[in-house]
N, C-alpha and C positions, 0 to 999 in steps of 0.2 A: 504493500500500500504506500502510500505515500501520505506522511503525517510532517505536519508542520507543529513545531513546539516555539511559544513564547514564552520566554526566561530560561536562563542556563544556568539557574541556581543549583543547589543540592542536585531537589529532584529531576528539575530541566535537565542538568546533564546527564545524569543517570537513566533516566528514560531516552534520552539519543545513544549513550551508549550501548544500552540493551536493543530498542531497536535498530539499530544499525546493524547489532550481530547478529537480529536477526533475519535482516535482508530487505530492510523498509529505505524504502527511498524518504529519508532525514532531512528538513530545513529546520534549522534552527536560527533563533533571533534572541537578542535582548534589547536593555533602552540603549546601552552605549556605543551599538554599531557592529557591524559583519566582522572590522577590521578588529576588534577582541575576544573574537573566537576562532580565533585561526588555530589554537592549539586544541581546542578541541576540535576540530574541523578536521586536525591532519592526525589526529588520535582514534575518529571515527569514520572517517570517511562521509561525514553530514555535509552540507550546505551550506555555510553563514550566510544570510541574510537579512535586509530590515524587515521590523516588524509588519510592516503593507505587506511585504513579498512572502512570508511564511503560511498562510493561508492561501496564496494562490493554488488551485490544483486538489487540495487537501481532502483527503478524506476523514481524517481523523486532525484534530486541533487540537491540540493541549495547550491552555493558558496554565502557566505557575508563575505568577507574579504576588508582589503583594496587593493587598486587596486595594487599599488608597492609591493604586496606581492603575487599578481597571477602566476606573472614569477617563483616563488621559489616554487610551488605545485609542488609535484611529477610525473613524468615522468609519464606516461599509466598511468594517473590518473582513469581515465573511464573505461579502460580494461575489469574491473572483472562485471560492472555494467549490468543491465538486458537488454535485446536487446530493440532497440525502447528508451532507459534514455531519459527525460526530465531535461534540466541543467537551472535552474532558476540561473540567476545571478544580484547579486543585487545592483551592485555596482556604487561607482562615482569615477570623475576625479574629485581631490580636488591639484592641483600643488603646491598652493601656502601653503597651510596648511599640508601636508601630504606626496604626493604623488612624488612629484618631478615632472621637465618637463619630458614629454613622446612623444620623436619628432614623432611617429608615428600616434599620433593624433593632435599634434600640427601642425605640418607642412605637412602631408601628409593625413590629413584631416578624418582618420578612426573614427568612432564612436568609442566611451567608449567599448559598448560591444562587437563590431568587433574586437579591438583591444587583448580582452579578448578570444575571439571565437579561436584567432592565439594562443594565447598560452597555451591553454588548448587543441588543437587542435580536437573541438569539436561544435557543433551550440549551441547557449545556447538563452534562451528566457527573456528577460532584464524585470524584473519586480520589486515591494518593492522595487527599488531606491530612489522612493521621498516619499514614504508612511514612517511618525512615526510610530517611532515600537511600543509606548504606544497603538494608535488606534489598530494595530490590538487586543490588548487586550480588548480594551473598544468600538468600535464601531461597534463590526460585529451587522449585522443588517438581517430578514431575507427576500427572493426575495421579489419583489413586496412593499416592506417599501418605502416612498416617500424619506427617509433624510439617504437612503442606498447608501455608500459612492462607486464610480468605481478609479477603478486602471487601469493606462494603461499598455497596455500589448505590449510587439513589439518581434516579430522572423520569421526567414523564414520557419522552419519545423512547419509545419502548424498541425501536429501530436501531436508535444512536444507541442507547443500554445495552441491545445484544453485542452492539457490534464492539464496544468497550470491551464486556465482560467477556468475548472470543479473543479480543486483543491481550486482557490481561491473564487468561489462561492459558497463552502463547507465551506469556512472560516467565509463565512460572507458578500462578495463584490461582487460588480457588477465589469464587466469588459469592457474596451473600445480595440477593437484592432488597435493598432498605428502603425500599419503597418510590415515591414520589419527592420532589423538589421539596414539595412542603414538608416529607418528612427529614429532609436532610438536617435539622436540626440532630437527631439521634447521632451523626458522627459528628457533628462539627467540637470543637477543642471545648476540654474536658468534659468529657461525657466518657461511660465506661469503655467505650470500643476504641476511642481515640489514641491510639497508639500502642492498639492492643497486637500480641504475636500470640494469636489462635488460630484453630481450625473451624470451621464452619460454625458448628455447632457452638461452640465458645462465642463466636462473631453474632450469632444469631440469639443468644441470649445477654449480649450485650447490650445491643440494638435495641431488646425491649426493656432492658434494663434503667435505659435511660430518661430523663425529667428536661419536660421543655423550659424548665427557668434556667436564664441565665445566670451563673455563679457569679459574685463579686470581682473575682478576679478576671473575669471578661467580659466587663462591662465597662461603659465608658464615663 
C-alpha cells in the first residue's frame, strides 16, 4: 500500500520503519521539512516529504503529531489522497504538559479524536495512542502467539477500521474493536488500557473497565 505518515516522532518513525520492512511504499513528513529526514529516509528506504505531499496517493494516513498542532495542518489536507483513505490518528490530550486547554473537549465533552475528526474534517480511526513506540519495534509477535500483544482500535467507518486493524495485524498485533469515535474516550490517556501490554482478552476488559471522567491530571 502506500501510507503516508505525518510526524516522525517516536511513533512516526517507528511505524515507517516497520512498514517499510514490510514492503509499503513510505512518505513520510514533519513540520521542519523533507531536508530533516534524510537519515531516516536512507535508514528506511521512505520518502521525505512536506506535509501537503504525504497524503497524496494515500491509502492509509497516519497523523502522530501533537494535538495543538492538528489545527495548523493544511487546508484539503486529504484532497489529493486515494478514495476510501484510512486516517489512523494517534494522538493525546496532554493540557497540562503540552497541549493547552481545548474547551471543546473540556467543557463540551468531544473525544480527543472527534475533536481531531473536526479539524481535519475527515473520520479518522484512533489507534497507537497508548501503545510505546519501542514495542512496536520489539514485540510484534505472530497470530495465534499466546503473549501476542492487542491494541485497541475505535472509529465509525467501519471500512477504514478493517483496513487498520488488517494493517496492524500485519504489524504484528492482535486487535480489540473499542467501539465508535464516541467511545474512544475508553483508551484515550489514563484510563486502564492506556499503555496496557495484554492480550485481547486483558485489552477487552480494560476497555470496559474504564470511567468517562476526566482525571485531574488531564484536565486543563
Amino acid at each position: 500500500m502506500q501510507i503516508g505518515i505525518i510526524g516522525a516522532g517516536n511513533i512516526g518513525g517507528n511505524l515507517t520503519r516497520r512498514l517499510t520492512a514490510l514492503g509499503h511504499d513510505v512518505s513520510v513528513a514533519n513540520s521542519r521539512g523533507p531536508h530533516t529526514l534524510m537519515a531516516l529516509a536512507e535508514e528506511t528506504g521512505a520518502t521525505p516529504v512536506t506535509v501537503e505531499e504525504a497524503p497524496r496517493g494515500a491509502e492509509i494516513v497516519v497523523i502522530t503529531i501533537p494535538l495543538k498542532a492538528v489545527p495548523d495542518l493544511p487546508s484539503g489536507l486529504l484532497d489529493e489522497a486515494a478514495d476510501g483513505v484510512a486516517v489512523i490518528d494517534t494522538g493525546n490530550y496532554y493540557p497540562r504538559e503540552r497541549d493547552g486547554r481545548i474547551a471543546a473537549i473540556e467543557d463540551d465533552g468531544l473525544t480527543e479524536s472527534r475533536w481531531t475528526e473536526r479539524q481535519i474534517g475527515h473520520p479518522v480511526v484512533k489507534a497507537f495512542n497508548g501503545t510505546y513506540a519501542q514495542d512496536i519495534l520489539e514485540r510484534p509477535l505472530p497470530p495465534g502467539d499466546p503473549d501476542r500483544m492487542a491494541l485497541p482500535v475505535a472509529g465509525d467507518d467501519e471500512p477504514a477500521k478493517r483496513k487498520v486493524r488488517d494493517l496492524i495485524d500485519a504489524l504484528g498485533f492482535d486487535t480489540v474493536d473499542a467501539g465508535g469515535i464516541d467511545d474512544s474516550w475508553r483508551q484515550q490517556p489514563d484510563t486502564p488500557v492506556y499503555g496496557l501490554r495484554g492480550g485481547t482478552e486483558v485489552v477487552t476488559k480494560a476497555l470496559s473497565a474504564a470511567s468517562p471522567e476526566r482525571t485531574p491530571g488531564f484536565s486543563g
